[in-house]
C-alpha positions as CSV (number, residue, x, y, z in Angstrom):
1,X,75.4,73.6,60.8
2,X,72.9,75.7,63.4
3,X,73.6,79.1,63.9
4,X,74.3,77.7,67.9
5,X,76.8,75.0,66.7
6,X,78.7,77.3,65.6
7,X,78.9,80.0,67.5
8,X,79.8,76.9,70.6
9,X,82.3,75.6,68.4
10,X,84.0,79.4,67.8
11,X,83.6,80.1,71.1
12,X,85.7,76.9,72.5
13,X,88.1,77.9,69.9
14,X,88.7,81.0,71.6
15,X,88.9,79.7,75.0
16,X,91.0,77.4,74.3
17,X,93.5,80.1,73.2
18,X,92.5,82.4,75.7
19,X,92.8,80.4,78.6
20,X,96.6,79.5,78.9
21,X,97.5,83.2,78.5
22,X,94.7,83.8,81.5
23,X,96.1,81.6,83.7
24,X,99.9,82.3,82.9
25,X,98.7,85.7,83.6
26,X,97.3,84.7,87.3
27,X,100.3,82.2,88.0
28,X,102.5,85.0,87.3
29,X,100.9,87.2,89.7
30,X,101.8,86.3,92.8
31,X,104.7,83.4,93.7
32,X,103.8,80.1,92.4
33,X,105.2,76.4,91.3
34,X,104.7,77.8,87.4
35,X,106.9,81.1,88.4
36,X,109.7,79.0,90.4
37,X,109.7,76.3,87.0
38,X,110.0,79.5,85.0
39,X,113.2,81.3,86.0
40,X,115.0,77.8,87.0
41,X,118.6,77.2,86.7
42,X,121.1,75.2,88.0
43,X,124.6,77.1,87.5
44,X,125.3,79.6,90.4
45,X,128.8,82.0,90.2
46,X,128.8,80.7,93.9
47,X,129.6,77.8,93.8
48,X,132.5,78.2,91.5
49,X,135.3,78.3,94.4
50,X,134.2,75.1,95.7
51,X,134.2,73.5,91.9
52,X,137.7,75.0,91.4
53,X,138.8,73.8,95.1
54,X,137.1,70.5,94.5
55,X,135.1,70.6,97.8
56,X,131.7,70.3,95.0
57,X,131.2,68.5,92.1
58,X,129.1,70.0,89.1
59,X,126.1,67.0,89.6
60,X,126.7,68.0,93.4
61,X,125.7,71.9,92.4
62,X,123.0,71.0,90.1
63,X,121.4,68.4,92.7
64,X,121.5,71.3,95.6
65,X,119.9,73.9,92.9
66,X,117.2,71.4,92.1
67,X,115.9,70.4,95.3
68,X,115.9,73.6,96.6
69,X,114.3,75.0,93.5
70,X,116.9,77.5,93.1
71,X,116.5,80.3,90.3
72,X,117.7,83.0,88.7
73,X,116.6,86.3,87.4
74,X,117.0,88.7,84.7
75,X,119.9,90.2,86.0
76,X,121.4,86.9,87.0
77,X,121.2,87.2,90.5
78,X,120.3,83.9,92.6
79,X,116.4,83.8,93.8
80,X,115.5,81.8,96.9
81,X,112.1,80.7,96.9
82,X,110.4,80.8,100.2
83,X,108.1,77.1,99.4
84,X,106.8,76.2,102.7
85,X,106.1,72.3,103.8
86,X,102.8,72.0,102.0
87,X,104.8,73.1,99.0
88,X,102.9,76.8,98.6
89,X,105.2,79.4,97.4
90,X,104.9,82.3,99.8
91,X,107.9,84.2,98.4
92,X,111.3,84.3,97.1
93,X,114.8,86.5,98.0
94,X,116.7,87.9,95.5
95,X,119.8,90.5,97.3
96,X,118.4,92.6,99.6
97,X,115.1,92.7,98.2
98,X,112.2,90.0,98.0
99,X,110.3,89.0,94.8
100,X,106.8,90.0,96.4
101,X,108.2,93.9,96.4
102,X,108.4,93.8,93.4
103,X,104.9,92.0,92.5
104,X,103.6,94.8,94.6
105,X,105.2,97.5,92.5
106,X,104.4,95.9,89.3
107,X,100.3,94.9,90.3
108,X,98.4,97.7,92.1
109,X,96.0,95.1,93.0
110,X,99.0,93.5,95.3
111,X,98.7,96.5,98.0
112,X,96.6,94.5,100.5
113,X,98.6,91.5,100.3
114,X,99.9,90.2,103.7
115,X,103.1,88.5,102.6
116,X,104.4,85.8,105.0
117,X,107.6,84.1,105.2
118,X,108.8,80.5,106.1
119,X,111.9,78.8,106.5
120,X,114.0,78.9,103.7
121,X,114.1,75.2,102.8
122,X,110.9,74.3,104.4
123,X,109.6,72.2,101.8
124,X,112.0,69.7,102.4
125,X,110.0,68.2,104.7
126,X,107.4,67.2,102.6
127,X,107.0,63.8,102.8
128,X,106.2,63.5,98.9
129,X,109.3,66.2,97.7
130,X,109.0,65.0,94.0
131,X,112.0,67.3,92.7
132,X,114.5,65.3,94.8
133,X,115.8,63.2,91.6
134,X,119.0,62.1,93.1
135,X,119.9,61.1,96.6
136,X,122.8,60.6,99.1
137,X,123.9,57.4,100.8
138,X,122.5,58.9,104.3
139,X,123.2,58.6,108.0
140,X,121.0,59.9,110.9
141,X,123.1,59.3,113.5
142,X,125.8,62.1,113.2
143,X,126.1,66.3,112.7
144,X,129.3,66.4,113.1
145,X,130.8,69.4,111.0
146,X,133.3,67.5,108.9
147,X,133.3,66.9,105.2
148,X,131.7,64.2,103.7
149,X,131.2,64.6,100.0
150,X,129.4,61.1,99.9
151,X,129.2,59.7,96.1
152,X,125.2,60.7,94.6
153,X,122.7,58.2,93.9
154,X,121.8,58.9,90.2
155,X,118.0,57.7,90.0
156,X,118.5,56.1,86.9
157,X,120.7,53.6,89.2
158,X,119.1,50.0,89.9
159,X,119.3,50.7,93.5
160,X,116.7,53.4,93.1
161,X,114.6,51.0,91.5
162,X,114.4,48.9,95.1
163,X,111.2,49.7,96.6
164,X,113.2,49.1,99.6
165,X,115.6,51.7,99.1
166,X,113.3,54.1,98.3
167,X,111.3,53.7,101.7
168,X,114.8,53.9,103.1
169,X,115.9,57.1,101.6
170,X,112.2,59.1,102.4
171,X,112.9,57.6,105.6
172,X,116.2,59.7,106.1
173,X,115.1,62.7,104.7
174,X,111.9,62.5,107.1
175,X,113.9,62.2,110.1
176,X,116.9,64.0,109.7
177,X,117.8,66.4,112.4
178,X,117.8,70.0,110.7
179,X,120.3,72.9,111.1
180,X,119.3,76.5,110.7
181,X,121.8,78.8,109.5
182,X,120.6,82.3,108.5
183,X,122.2,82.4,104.4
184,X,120.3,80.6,101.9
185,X,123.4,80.4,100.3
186,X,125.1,78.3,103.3
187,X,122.7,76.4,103.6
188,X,122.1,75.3,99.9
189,X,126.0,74.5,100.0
190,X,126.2,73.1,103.7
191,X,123.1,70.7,102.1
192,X,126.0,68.7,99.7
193,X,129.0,69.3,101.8
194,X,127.1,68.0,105.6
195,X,123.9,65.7,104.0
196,X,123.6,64.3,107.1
197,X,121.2,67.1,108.0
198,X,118.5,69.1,106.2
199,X,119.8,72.5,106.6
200,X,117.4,75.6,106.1
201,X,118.2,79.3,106.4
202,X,116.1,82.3,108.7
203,X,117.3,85.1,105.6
204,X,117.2,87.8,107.9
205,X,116.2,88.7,111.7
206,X,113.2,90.0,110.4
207,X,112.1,86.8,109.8
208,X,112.4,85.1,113.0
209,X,108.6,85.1,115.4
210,X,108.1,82.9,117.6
211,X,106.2,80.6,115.2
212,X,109.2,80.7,112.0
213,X,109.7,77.3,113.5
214,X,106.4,75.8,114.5
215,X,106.6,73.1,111.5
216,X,109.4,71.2,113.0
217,X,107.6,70.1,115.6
218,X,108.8,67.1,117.1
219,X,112.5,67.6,115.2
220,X,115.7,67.8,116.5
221,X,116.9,71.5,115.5
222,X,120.1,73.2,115.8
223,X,120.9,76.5,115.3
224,X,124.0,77.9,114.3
225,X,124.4,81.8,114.6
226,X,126.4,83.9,112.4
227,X,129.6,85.4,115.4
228,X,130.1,88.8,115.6
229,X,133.2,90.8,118.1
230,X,130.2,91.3,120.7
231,X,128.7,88.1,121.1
232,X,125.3,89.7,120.6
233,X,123.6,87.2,117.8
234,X,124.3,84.2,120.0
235,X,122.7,86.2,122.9
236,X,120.0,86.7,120.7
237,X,119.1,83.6,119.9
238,X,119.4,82.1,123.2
239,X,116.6,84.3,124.1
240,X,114.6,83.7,121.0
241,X,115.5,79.2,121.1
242,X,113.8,80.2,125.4
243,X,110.7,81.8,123.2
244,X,110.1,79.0,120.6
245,X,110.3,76.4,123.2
246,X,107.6,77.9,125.1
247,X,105.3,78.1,122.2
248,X,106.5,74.6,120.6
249,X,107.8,72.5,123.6
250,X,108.0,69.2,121.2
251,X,111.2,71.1,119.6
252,X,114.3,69.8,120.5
253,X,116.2,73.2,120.1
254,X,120.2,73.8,120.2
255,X,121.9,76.8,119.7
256,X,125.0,75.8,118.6
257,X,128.0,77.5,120.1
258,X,131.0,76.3,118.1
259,X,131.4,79.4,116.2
260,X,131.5,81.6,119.5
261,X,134.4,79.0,120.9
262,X,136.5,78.2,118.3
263,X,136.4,81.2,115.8
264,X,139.2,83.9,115.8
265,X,139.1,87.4,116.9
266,X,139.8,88.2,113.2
267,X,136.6,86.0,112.2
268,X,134.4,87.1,114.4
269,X,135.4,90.9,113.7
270,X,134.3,89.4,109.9
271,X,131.2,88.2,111.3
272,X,131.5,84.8,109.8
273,X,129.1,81.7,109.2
274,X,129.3,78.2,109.9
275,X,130.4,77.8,106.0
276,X,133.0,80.5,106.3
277,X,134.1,78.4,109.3
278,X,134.5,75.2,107.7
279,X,136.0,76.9,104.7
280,X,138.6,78.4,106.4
281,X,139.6,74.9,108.7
């Protein structure tokens, strides 16, 4: 064997080992699919008063965690990934803090980097969401807040099989009317409990420019704000729906204003959520 042979053959020996650790290395370095696949789970301590109250069923929980690619991390906390409708991983909420904060800290390199934000849940309307694996019996017609806990489609199931009822079911989940609520935990849970919808979450006020909502175009949105003693959140976002329809006039926006009619004093000195709401009925 030439000199040249082998030093080719040594060198594609090395690159094949190095090259995995290289590009772990760069998919670990700022949010990606490999980083959301890596700290995956499906068992959340939130959900356990709706297992015990039997509101959610375990396949329910593990369903919601998968198609919204919920995590966890070393400290067991729950990680919302911000994966936006072109399925790019801009960032992910862990607390009070955010996963890019800590990149930052971790990579001096990261200083520079403008993060940006998207709906929590915005990958759901990608027409080609492959992590969906089991599916509701759906409705478009009604967003009614009541329960309806409808039995899951397992996609091993013959009916999944029907070409027909798979054209069917992307059809639904295309065009669904979406709710915005602003916990990611609400709307993970709201997702099995009211699947008549595809419910997304805001995170925080910081979040909210004019153009947070620019990818619905053409949907039917409803917001629900959290209620407070002073009425100052719905207030808010009366001003702020007036905003996003003047940039995006094809969104058919609603603040919803159930909470701020039928809530109690007491809940609205608690500063309740749709979910807490519905809960409490």
């Amino acid at each position: 064997m030439k000199w040249s042979e082998a030093f080719c053959n040594t060198f594609k020996a090395l690159r094949q080992t190095i090259e995995p650790e290289v590009r772990k290395k760069i998919d670990m370095m700022l949010p990606s699919m490999p980083m959301v696949d890596a700290c995956r789970a499906d068992e959340f301590d939130f959900f356990k008063p709706l297992l015990e109250s039997g509101d959610l069923t375990v396949d329910q929980m593990q369903h919601t965690a998968q198609r919204y690619h919920l995590g966890k991390s070393r400290s067991g906390r729950c990680i919302y990934w911000m994966i936006d409708d072109m399925y790019q991983v801009l960032d992910g909420h862990i607390g009070d803090s955010w996963v890019s904060t800590s990149l930052k800290a971790r990579e001096p390199l990261l200083e520079y980097w403008q993060v940006t934000h998207c709906l929590f849940g915005q990958h759901l309307l990608s027409h080609t969401d492959s992590t969906d694996k089991k599916g509701h019996t759906e409705s478009t017609k009604s967003t009614e807040i009541k329960f309806s806990n409808p039995q899951i489609l397992d996609k091993k199931d013959s009916c999944s099989e029907n070409k027909a009822f798979c054209g069917f079911r992307d059809f639904c989940v295309t065009n669904k009317p979406v709710c915005v609520v602003e916990s990611e935990q609400s709307a993970v849970i709201l997702s099995e409990l009211l699947p008549e919808s595809v419910w997304m979450a805001y995170a925080t006020l910081t979040n909210l420019t004019p153009y947070l909502l620019a990818p619905l175009q053409g949907r039917t949105v409803t917001i629900y704000p959290r209620t407070d003693p002073t009425q100052s959140t719905y207030l808010f976002f009366l001003d702020y729906a007036d905003i996003v329809r003047h940039h995006n006039p094809t969104i058919q926006l609603h603040v919803e204003d159930i909470l701020e009619n039928e809530a109690t004093d007491d809940q609205k000195q608690r500063c309740i959520d749709l979910l807490d709401f519905i809960m409490e009925q």
